[in-house]
DRENFI-955319 format. One record per residue (C-alpha): residue number from 1; residue in one letter; x, y, z. Coordinates in nm, 2 decimals, decimal comma. Layout:
// DRENFI-955319
i | aa | xx | yy | zz
NUM | A | X | Y | Z $
...
This chain:
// DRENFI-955319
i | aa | xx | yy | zz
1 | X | 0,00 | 0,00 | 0,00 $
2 | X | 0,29 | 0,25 | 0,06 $
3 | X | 0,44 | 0,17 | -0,29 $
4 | X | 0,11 | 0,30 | -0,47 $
5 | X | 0,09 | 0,57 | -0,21 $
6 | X | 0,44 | 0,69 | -0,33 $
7 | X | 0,40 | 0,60 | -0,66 $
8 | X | 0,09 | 0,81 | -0,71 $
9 | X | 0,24 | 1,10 | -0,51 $
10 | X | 0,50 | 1,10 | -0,75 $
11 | X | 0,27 | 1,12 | -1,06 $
12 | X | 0,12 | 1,41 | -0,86 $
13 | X | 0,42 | 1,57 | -0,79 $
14 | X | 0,54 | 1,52 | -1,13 $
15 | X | 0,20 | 1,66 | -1,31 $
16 | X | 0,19 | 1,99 | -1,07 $
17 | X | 0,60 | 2,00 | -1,18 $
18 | X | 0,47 | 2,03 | -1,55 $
19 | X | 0,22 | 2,29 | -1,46 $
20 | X | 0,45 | 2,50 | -1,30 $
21 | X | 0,67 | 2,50 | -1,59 $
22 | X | 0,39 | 2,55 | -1,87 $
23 | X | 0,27 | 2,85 | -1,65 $
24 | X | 0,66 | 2,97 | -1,67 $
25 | X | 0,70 | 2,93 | -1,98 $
26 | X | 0,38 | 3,10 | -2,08 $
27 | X | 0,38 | 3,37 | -1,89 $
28 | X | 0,76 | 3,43 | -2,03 $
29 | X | 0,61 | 3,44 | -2,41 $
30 | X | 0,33 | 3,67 | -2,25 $
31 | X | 0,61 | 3,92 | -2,11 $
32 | X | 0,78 | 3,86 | -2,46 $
33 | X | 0,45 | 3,97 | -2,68 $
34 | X | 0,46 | 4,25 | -2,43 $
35 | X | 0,79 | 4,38 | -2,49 $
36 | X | 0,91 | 4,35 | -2,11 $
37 | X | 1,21 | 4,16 | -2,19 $
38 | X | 1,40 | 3,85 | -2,35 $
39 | X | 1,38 | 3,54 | -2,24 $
40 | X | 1,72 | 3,42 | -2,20 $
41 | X | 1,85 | 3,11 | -2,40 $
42 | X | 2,17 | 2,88 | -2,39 $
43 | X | 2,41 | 3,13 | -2,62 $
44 | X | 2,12 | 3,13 | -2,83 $
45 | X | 2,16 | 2,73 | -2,97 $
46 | X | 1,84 | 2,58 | -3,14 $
47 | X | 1,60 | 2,34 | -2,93 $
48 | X | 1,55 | 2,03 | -3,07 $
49 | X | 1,31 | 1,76 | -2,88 $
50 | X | 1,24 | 1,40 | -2,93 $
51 | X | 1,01 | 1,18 | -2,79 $
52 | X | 1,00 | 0,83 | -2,74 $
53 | X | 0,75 | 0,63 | -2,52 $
54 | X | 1,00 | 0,44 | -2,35 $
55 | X | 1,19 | 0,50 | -2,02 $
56 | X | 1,49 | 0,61 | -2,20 $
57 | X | 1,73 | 0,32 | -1,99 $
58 | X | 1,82 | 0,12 | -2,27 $
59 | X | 1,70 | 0,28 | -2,59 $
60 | X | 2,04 | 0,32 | -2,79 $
61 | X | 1,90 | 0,46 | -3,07 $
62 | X | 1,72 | 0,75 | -2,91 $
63 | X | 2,06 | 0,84 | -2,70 $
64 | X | 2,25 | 0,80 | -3,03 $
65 | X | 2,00 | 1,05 | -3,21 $
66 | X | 2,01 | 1,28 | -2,94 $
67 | X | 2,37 | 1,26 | -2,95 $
68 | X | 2,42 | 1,35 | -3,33 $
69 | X | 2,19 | 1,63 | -3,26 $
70 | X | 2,39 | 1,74 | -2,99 $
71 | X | 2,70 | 1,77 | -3,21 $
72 | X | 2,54 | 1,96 | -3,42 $
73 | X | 2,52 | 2,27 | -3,15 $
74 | X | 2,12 | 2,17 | -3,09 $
75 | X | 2,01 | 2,21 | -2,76 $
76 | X | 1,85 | 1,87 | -2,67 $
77 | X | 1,57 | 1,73 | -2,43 $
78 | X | 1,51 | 1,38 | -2,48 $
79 | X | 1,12 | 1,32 | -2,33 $
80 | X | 1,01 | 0,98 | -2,22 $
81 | X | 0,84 | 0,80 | -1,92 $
82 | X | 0,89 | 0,65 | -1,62 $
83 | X | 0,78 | 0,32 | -1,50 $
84 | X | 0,74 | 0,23 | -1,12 $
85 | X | 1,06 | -0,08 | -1,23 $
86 | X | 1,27 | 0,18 | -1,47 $
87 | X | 1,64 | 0,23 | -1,33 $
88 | X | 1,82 | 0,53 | -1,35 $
89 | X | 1,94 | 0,66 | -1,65 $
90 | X | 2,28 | 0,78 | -1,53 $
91 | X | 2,39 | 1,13 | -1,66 $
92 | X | 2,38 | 1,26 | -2,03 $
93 | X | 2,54 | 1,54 | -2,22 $
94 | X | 2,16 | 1,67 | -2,29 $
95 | X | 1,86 | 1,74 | -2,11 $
96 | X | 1,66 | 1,44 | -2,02 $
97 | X | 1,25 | 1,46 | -1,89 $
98 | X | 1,07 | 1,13 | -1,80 $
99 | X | 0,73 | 1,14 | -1,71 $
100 | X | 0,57 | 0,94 | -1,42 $
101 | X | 0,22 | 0,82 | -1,59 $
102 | X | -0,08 | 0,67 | -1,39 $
103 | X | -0,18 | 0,40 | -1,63 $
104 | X | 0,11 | 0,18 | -1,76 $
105 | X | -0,02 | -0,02 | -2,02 $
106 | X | -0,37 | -0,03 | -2,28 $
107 | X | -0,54 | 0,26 | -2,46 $
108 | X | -0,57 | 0,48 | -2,19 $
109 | X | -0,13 | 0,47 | -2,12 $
110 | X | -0,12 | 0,57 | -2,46 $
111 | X | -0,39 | 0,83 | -2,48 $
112 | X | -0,24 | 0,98 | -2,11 $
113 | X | 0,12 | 0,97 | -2,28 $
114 | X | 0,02 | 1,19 | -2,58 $
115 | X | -0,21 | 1,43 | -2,39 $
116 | X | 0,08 | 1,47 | -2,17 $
117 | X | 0,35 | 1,48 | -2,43 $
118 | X | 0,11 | 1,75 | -2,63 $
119 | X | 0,10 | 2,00 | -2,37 $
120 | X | 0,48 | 1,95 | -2,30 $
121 | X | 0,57 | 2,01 | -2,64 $
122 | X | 0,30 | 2,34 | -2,66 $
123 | X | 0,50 | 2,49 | -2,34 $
124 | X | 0,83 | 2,43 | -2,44 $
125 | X | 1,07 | 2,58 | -2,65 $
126 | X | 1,16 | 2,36 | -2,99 $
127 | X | 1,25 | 2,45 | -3,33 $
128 | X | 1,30 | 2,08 | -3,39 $
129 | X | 1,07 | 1,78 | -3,29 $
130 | X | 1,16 | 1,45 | -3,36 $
131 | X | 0,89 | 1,13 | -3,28 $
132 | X | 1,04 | 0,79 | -3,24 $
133 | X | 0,74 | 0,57 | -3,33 $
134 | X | 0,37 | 0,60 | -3,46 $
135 | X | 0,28 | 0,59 | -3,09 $
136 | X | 0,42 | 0,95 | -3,00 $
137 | X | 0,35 | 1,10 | -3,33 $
138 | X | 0,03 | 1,23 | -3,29 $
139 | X | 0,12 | 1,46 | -3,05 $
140 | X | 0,44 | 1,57 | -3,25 $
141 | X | 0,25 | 1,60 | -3,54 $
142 | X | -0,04 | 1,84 | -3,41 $
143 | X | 0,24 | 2,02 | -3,24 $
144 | X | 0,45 | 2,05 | -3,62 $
145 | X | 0,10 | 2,24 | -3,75 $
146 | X | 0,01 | 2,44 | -3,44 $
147 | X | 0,35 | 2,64 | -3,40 $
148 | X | 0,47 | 2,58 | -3,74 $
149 | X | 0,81 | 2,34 | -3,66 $
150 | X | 0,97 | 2,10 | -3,87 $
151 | X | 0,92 | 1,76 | -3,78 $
152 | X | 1,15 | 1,44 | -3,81 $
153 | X | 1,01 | 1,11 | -3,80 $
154 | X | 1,25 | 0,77 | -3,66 $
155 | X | 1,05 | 0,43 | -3,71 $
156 | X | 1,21 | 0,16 | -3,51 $
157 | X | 1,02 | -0,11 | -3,68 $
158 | X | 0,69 | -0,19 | -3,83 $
159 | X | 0,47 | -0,09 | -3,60 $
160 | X | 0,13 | -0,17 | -3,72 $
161 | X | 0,26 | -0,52 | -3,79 $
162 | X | 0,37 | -0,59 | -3,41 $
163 | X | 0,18 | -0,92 | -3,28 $
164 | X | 0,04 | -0,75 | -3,00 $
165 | X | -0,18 | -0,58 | -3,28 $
166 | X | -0,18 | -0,85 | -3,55 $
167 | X | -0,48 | -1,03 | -3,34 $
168 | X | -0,67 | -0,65 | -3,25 $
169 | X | -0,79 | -0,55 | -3,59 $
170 | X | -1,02 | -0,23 | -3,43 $
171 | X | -0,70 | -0,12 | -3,27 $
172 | X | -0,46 | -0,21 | -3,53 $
173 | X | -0,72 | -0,01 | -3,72 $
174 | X | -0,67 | 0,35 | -3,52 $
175 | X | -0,27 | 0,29 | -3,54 $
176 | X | -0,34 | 0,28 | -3,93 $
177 | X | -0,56 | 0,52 | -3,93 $
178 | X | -0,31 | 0,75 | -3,78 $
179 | X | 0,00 | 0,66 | -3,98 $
180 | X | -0,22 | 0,67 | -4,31 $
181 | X | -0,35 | 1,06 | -4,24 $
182 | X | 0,04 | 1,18 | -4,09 $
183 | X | 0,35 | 0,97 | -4,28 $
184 | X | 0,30 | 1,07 | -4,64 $
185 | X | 0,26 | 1,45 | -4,51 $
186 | X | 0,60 | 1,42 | -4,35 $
187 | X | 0,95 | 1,53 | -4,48 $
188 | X | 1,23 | 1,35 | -4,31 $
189 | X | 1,15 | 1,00 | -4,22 $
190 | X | 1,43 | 0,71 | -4,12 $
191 | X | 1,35 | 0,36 | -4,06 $
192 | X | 1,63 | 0,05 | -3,96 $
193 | X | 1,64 | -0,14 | -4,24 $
194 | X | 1,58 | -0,16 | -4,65 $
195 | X | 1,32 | -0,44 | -4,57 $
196 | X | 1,08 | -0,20 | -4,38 $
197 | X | 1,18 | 0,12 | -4,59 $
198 | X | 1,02 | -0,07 | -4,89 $
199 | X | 0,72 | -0,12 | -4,72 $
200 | X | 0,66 | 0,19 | -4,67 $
201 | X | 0,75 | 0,27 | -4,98 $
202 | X | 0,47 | 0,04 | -5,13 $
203 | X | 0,21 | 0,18 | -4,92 $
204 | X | 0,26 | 0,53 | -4,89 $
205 | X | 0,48 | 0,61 | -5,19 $
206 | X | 0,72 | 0,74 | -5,00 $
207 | X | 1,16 | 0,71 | -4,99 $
208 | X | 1,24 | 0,64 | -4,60 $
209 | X | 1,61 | 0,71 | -4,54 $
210 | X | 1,76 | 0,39 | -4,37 $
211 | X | 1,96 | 0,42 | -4,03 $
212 | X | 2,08 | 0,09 | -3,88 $
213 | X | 2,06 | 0,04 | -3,52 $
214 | X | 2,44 | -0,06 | -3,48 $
215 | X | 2,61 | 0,07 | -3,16 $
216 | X | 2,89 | 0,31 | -3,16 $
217 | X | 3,25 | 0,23 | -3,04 $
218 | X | 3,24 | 0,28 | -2,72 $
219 | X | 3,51 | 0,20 | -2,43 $
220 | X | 3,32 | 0,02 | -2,14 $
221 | X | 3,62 | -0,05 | -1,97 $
222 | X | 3,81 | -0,33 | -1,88 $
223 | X | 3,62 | -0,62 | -1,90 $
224 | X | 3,46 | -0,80 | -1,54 $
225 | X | 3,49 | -1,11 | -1,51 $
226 | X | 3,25 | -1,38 | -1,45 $
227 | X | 3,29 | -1,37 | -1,05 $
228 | X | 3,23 | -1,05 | -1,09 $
229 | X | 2,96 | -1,07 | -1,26 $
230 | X | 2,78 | -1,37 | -1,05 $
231 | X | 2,84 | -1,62 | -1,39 $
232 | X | 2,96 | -1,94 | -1,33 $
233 | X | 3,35 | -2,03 | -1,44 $
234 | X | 3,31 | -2,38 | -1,53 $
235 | X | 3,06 | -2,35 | -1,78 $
236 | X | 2,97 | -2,24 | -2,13 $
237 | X | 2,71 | -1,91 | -2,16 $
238 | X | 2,49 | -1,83 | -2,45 $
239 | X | 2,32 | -1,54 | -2,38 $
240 | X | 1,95 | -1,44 | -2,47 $
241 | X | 1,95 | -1,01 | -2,43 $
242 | X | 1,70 | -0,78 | -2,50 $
243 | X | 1,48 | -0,49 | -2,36 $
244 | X | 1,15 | -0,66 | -2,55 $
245 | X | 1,17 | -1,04 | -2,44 $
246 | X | 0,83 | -1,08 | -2,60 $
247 | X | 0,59 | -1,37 | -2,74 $
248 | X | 0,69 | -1,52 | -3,03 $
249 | X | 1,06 | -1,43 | -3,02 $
250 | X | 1,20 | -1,79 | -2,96 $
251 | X | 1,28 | -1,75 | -2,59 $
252 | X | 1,09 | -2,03 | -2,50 $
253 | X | 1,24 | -2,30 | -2,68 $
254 | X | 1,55 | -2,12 | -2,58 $
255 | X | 1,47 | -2,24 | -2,21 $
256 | X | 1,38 | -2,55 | -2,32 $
257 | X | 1,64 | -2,66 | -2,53 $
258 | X | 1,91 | -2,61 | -2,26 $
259 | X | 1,75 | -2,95 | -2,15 $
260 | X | 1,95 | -3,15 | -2,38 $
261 | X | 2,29 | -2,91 | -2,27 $
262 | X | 2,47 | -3,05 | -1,99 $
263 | X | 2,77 | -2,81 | -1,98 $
264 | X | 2,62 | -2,47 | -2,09 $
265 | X | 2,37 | -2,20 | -1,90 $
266 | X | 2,15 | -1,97 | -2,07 $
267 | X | 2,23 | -1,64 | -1,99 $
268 | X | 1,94 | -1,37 | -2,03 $
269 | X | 1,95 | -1,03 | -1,96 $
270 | X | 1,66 | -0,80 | -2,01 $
271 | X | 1,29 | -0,72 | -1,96 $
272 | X | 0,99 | -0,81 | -2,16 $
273 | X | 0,65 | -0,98 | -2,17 $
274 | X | 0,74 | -1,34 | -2,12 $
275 | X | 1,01 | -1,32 | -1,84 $
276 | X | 0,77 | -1,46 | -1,61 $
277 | X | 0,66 | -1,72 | -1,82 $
278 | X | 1,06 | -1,81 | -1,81 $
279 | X | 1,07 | -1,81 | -1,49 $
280 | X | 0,79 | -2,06 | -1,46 $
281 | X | 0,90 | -2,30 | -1,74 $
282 | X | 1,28 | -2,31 | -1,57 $
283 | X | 1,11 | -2,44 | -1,27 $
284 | X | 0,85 | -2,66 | -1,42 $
285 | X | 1,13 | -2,87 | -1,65 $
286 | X | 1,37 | -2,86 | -1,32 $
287 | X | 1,64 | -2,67 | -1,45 $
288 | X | 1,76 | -2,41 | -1,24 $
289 | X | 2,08 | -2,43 | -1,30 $
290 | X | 2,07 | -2,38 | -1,60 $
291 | X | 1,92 | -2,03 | -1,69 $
292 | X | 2,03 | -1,71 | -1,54 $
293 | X | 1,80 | -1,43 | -1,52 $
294 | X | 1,94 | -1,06 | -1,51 $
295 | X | 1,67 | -0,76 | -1,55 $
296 | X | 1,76 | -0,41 | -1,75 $
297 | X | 2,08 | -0,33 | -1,77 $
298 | X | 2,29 | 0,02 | -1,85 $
299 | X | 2,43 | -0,04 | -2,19 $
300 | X | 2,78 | -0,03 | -2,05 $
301 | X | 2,74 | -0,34 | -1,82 $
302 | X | 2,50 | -0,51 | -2,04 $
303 | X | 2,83 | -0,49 | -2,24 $
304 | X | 3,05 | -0,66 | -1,98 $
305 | X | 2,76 | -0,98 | -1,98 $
306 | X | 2,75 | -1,03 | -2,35 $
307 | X | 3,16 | -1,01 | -2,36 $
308 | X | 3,19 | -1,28 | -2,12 $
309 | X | 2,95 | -1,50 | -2,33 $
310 | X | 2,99 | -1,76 | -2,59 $
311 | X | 2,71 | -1,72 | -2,84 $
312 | X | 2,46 | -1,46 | -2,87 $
313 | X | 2,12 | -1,62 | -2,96 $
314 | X | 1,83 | -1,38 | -3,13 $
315 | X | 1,55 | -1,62 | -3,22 $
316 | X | 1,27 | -1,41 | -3,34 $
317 | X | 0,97 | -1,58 | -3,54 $
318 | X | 0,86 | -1,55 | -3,87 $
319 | X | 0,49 | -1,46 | -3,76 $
320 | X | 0,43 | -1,16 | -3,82 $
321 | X | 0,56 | -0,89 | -4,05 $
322 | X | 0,73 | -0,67 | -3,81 $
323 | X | 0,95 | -1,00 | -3,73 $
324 | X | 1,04 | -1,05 | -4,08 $
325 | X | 1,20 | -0,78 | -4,13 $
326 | X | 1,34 | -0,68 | -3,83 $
327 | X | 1,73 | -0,60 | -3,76 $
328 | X | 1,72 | -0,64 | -3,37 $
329 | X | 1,98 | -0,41 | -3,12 $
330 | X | 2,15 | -0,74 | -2,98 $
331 | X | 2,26 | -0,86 | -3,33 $
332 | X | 2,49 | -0,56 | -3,35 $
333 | X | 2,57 | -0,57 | -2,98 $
334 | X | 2,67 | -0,92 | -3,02 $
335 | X | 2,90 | -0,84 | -3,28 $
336 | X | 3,09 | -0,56 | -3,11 $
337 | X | 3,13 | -0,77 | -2,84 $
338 | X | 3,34 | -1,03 | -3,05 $
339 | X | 3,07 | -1,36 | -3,03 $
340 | X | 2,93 | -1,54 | -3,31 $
341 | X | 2,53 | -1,52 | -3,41 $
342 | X | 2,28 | -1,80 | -3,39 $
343 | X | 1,93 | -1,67 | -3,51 $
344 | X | 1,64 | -1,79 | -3,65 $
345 | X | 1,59 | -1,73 | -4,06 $
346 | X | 1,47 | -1,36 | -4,12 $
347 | X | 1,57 | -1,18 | -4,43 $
348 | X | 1,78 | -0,89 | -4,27 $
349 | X | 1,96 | -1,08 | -4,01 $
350 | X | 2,02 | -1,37 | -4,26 $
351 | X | 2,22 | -1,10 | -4,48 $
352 | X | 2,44 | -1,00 | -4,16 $
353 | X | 2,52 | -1,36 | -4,03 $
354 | X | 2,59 | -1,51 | -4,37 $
355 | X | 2,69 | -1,24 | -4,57 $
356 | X | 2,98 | -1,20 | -4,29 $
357 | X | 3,06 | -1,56 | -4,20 $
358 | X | 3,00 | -1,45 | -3,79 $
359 | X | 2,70 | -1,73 | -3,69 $
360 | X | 2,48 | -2,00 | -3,81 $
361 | X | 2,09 | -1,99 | -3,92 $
362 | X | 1,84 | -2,25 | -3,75 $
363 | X | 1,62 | -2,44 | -3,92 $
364 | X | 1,39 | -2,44 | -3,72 $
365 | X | 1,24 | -2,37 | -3,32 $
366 | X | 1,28 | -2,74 | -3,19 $
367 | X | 1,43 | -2,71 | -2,87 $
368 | X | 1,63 | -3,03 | -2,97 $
369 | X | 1,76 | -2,85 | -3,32 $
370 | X | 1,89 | -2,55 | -3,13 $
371 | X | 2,04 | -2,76 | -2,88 $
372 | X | 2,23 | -2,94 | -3,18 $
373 | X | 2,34 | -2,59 | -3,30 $
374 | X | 2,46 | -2,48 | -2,98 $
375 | X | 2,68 | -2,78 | -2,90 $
376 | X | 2,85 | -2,78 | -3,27 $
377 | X | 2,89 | -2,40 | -3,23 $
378 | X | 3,08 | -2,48 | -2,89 $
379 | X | 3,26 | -2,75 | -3,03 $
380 | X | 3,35 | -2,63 | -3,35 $
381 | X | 3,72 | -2,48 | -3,29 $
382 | X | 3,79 | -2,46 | -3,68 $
383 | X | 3,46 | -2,20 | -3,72 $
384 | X | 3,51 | -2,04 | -3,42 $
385 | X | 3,81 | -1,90 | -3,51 $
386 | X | 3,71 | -1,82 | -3,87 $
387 | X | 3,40 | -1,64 | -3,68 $
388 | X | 3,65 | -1,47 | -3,44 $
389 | X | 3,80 | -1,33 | -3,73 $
390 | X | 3,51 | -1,27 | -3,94 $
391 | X | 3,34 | -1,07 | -3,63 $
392 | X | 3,64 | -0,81 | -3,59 $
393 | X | 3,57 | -0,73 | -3,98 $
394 | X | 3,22 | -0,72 | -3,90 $
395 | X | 3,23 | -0,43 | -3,65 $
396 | X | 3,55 | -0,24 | -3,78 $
397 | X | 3,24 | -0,20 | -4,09 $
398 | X | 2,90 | -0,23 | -3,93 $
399 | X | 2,99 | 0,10 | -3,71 $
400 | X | 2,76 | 0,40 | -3,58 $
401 | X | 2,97 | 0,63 | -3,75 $
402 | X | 2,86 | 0,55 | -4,09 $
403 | X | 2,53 | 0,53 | -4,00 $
404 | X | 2,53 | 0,90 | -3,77 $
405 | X | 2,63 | 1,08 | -4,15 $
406 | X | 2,32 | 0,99 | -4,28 $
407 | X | 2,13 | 1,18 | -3,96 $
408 | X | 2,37 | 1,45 | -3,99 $
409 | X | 2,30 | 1,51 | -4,38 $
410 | X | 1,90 | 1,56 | -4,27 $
411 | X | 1,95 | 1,74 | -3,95 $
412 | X | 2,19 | 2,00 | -4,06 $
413 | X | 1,92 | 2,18 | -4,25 $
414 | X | 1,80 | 2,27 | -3,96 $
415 | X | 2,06 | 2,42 | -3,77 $
């Protein structure tokens, strides 16, 4: 009972916060109409603000975007929520706002996110908005018309196809609805990969600019070691990451294949729908010792986890559209951190994992057949070291850097 009570004291505390600054920031372009004096700026840089809906923790691609922006003199405020679980996001080099919301999940979270995010983006400053997703760019987008800003529009994936909607037509429905009226009215859009920036293109006519979701070099330190890290030493890890450990993304058979592995523990490290079912099925088959759970981690020591494994595994199904075609965050973390790839047969990740030797492609989601492919992949010393190789190519090329030009190019109109 003294959880909710804080937790709703916080959302009080934090709404009454955002009224105090609206009011401040009104009556500052009141006194401004009126001639009374200028309100003061940082040396005069231009605001830029993006939105996401998530709590900001382990969204790479937002912090990345923010980042370019940043470079390019914008003053940035990154705006996103904050969930009664959601760690701290440790310090940024730009201005960071998450809000505390009362409903967490269903139409009404989503409705009392872009209420919200409206009247923050009405009071505050911006000669920039950028939305990350369909499900904050209603507000942008009314915002965009209302005071006359450009607008820049990030799709992470394919939203309308996500199986949490596949199986809700009426609401799949408004979420089309939306995208239909806004994303062929828009200039600048990005999506992650050609796959989804051809669909697009077939249903809107429109040319999305692709931006891969590969991580920058970045120095995390000297590596920690297993005891440091509470990972057993006299066994083999593959490691399941990810911040959306959904349904239908293979994790399941994950668990249960490491029934037929006698030597190896299954290592994941994230949050997502289907972490409690995990949880359940480790206990039901009796194998405790054999699956490690870590929740959300700061990118820097998620890092340190995926260095110390032996395979990265990124199973998704082929059930959906969205799946097809998506080019998931660990893929790219799993290469920078030096370990070969297995992953189930989608078109984009198939082009990475063959096209660079760095992993092997499953057949299917039998537990027993990715058991098979685990063992010969920690057997295997011949293609390990070819994949060892392979993998340092892999990341010297598949680099933020190349990616953050083609953000730059867009975003320096603007400055």
């Amino acid at each position: 009972m003294s959880e909710d009570f804080t937790f709703f004291y916080e959302i009080l505390c934090d709404i009454c916060g955002e009224l105090s600054r609206h009011l401040w920031s009104l009556n500052c372009h009141l006194q401004l109409c009126a001639g009374q004096f200028r309100c003061f700026n940082l040396s005069e840089l231009k605001k830029a603000i993006i939105s996401v809906i998530n709590d900001l923790v382990t969204d790479q691609r937002v912090d990345k975007t923010a980042m370019a922006l940043h470079r390019l003199g914008f003053a940035v405020t990154l705006v996103g929520r904050r969930k009664r679980d959601s760690m701290a996001h440790g310090k940024r080099e730009y201005s960071t706002w998450r809000m505390v919301l009362l409903f967490e999940k269903g139409p009404l979270f989503y409705a009392e996110y872009n209420i919200r995010l409206f009247f923050f983006l009405l009071f505050h400053k911006a000669d920039l908005l950028i939305s990350n997703d369909l499900d904050t760019l209603l507000a942008n987008y009314l915002i965009s018309r209302i005071k006359k800003i450009p607008i820049v529009y990030d799709s992470h994936e394919y939203f309308t196809g996500v199986p949490e909607l596949v199986d809700r037509p009426f609401i799949q429905g408004i979420w089309k609805s939306i995208e239909r009226h806004i994303l062929p009215k828009l200039g600048d859009t990005f999506t992650v990969n050609e796959s989804i920036a051809e669909l697009y293109r077939k249903e809107y006519g429109i040319k999305m600019k692709v931006v891969r979701n590969i991580p920058p070099v970045r120095d995390v330190g000297p590596p920690l070691s297993r005891p440091e890290l509470g990972l057993p030493v006299d066994k083999h890890i593959v490691i399941l990451q990810g911040a959306g450990i959904n349904i239908q993304r293979g994790a399941e058979e994950a668990v249960e294949a490491m029934q037929h592995l006698n030597d190896t523990v299954l290592l994941i490290v994230g949050g997502g729908d289907v972490i409690h079912i995990l949880k359940e099925k480790v206990q039901e088959l009796r194998i405790q010792d054999k699956v490690i759970f870590k929740p959300k981690q700061p990118f820097d020591r998620l890092m340190h986890y995926t260095m110390c494994a032996e395979i990265g595994l990124t199973l998704d199904k082929d059930t959906n559209i969205n799946y097809r075609f998506s080019l998931p965050n660990k893929l790219f973390d799993y290469i920078h951190a030096g370990i070969p790839v297995l992953a189930s047969n989608l078109v984009e990740i198939r082009k990475i994992i063959e096209g660079y030797d760095i992993g092997l492609i499953i057949d299917s989601h039998d537990p027993e057949h990715i058991a098979s492919k685990i063992r010969f992949m920690l057997d295997n010393k011949e293609k390990r070291r070819v994949w060892k190789e392979n993998l340092e190519i892999a990341a010297d090329e598949l680099c933020w850097d190349k990616e953050e030009k083609i953000l730059t190019a867009a975003f320096k109109k603007y400055v």
